[in-house]
SEFILO-806796 format. One record per residue: y negated, x negated, z of N, C-alpha, C in turn; residue number from 1; residue in three letters. Coordinates in steps of 0.05 Angstrom, whole numbers, plus 5000, padded with zeros to 4 digits. Each point is the difference from the previous one (the first is absolute). Example, Ala and Ser with C-alpha at 12.3 -4.5 7.8 and 13.67 -1.06 7.14 Angstrom:
BEGIN
ATOM    n.v    n.u    n.w   ca.v   ca.u   ca.w    c.v    c.u    c.w   resi   resn
ATOM   5114   4736   5156   4976   5018   5000   4976   4982   5000      1    Ala
ATOM   4979   5007   4986   4976   4984   5001   4978   5015   5014      2    Ser
***
This chain:
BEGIN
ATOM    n.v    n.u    n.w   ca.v   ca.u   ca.w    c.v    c.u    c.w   resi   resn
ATOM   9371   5194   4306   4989   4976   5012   4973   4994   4986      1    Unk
ATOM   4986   4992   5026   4970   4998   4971   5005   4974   4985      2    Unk
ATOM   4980   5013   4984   4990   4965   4977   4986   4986   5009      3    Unk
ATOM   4998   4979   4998   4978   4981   5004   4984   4989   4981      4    Unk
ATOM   4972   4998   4989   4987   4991   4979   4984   4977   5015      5    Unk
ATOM   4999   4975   4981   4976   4982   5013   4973   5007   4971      6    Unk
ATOM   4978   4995   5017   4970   4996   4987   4982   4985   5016      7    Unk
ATOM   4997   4983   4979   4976   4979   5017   5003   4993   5024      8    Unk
ATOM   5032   5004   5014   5006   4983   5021   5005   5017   5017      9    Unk
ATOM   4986   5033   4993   5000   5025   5014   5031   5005   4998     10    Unk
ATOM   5018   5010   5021   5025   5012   4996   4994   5031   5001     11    Unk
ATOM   5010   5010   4981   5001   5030   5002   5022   5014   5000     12    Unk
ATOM   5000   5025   5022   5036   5010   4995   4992   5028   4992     13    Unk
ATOM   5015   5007   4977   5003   5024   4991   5030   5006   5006     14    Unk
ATOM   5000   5029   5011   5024   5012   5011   4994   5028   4974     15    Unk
ATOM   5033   5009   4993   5006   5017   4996   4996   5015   5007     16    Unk
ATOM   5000   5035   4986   4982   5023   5010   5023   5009   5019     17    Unk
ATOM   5025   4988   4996   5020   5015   5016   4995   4976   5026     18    Unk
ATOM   4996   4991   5002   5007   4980   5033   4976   5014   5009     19    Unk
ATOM   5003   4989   5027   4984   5005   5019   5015   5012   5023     20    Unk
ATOM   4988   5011   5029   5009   5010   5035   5017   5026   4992     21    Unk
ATOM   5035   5000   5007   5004   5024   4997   5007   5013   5028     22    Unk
ATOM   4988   5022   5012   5010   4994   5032   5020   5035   4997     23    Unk
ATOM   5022   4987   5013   5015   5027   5006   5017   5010   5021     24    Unk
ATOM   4993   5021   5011   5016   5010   5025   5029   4992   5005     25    Unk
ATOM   5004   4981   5030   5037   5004   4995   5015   5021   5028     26    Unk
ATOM   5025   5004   4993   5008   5025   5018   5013   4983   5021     27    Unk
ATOM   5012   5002   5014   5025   4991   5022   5018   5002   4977     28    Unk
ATOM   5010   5011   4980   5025   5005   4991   4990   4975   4974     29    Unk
ATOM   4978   4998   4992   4991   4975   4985   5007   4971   5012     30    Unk
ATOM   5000   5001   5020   5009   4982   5022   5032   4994   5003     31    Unk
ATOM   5009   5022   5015   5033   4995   4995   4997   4994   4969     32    Unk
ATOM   5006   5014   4989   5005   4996   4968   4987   4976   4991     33    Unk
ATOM   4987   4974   5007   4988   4983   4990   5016   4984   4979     34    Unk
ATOM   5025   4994   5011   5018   4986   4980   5011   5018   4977     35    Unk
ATOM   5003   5024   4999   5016   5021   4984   4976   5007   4985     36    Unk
ATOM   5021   4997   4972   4987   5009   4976   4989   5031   5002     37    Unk
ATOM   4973   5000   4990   4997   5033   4995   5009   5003   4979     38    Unk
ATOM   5014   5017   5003   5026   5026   4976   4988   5014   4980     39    Unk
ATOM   4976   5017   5022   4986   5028   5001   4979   4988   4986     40    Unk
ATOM   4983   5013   4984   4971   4998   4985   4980   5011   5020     41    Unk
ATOM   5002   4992   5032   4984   4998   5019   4975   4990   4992     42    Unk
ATOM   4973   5018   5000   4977   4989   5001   4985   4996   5029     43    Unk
ATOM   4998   4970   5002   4983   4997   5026   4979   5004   5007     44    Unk
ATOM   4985   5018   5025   4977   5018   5000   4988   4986   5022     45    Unk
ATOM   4981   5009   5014   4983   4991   5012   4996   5010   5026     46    Unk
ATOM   5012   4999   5023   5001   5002   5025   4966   5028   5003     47    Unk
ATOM   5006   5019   5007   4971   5028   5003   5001   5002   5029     48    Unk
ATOM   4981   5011   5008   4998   5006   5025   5009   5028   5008     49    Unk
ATOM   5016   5022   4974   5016   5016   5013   5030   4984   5004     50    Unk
ATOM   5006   4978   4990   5020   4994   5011   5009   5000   5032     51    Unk
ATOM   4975   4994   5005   5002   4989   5042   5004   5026   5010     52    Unk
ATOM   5012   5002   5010   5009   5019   5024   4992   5000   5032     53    Unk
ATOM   4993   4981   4999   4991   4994   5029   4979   4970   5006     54    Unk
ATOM   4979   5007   5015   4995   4967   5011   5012   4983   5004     55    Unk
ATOM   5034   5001   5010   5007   4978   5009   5025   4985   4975     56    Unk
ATOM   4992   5029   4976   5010   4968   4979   4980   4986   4987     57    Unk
ATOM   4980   4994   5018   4978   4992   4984   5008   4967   5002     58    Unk
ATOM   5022   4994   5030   5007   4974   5013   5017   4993   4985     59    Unk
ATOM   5014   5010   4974   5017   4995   4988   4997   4991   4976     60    Unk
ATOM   4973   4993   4986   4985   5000   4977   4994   4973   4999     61    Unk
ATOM   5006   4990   4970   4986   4974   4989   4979   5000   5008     62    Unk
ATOM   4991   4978   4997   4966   4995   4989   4988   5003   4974     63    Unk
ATOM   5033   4995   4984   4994   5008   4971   4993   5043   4993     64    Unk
ATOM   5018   4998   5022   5006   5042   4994   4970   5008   5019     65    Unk
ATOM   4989   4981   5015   4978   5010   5011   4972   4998   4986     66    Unk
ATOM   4999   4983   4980   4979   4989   4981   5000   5030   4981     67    Unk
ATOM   5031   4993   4998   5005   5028   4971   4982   5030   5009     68    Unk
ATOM   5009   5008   5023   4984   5019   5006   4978   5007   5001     69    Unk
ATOM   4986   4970   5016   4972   4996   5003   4981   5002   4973     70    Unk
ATOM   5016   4995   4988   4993   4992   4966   5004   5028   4990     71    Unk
ATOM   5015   5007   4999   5009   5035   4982   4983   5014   5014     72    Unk
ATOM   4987   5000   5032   4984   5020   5004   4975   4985   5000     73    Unk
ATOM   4994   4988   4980   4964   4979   4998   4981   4998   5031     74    Unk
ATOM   5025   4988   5015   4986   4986   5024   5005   4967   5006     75    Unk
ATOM   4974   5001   4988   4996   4961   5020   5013   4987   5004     76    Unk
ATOM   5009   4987   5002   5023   4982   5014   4989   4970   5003     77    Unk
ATOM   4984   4988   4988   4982   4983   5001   4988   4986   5023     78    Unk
ATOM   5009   4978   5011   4989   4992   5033   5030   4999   5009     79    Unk
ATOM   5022   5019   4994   5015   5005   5021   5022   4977   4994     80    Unk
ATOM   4998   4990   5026   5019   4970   4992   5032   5009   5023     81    Unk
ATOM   5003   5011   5012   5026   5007   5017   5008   5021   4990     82    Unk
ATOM   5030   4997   5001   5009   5031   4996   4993   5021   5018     83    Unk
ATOM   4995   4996   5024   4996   5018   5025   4967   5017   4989     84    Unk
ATOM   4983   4975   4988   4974   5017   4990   5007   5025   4971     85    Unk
ATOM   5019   4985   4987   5013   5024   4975   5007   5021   5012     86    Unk
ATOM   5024   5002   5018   5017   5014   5014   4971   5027   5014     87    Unk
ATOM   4980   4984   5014   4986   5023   5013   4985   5014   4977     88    Unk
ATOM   4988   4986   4973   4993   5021   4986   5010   5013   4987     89    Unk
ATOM   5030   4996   4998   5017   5019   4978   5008   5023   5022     90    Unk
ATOM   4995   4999   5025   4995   5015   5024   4982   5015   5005     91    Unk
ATOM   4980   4991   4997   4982   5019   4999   5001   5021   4981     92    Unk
ATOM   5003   4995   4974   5003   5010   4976   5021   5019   5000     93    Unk
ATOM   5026   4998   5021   5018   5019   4994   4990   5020   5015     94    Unk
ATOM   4985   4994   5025   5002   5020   5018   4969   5012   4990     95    Unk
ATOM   4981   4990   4985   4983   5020   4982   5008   5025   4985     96    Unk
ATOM   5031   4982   4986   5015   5016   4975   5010   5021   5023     97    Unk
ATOM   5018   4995   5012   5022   5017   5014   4973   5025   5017     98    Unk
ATOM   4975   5000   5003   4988   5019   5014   4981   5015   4977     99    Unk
ATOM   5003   4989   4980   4983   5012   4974   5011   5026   4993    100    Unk
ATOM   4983   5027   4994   5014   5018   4996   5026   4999   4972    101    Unk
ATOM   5014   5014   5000   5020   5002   4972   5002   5018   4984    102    Unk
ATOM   4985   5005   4982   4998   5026   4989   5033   5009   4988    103    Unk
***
């Protein structure tokens, strides 16, 4: 939680080196499982674009898991206020990926 310091009327918040945005991929099975304890020393990862298998689970995707992407492959996202504007660039981006050669 941050601190709060006053000066000269100025409030200042100093946060810990540990706080701050932690964003992390969730599965369908993160989902069911929402109430159930994890057991397992499961580390939670970050939704990739070899995960997608197809365009049409692109309709199946947060806005949070669509940022993640957008973000892991250093594209813009900036302006885009609907999910439907996320959704078409993490679209575009797959179908860049999916026609890129594979060595």
């Amino acid at each position: 939680m941050p601190n709060s310091a006053s000066h000269d009327g100025i409030e200042e918040i100093v946060m810990d080196e540990n706080e701050g945005i932690n964003v992390f991929a969730s599965t369908s099975d993160d989902v069911e499982n929402a109430g159930a304890s994890q057991t397992n020393n499961e580390v939670k990862r970050f939704i990739s674009l070899s995960d997608i298998k197809s365009e049409n689970e692109l309709d199946s995707l947060s806005v949070k898991q669509l940022k993640e992407i957008l973000m892991l492959n250093r594209v813009d996202f900036r302006g885009c206020c609907e999910k439907d504007e996320l959704k078409e660039r993490v679209r575009r981006l797959f179908l860049s990926h999916k026609a890129a050669p594979r060595k």
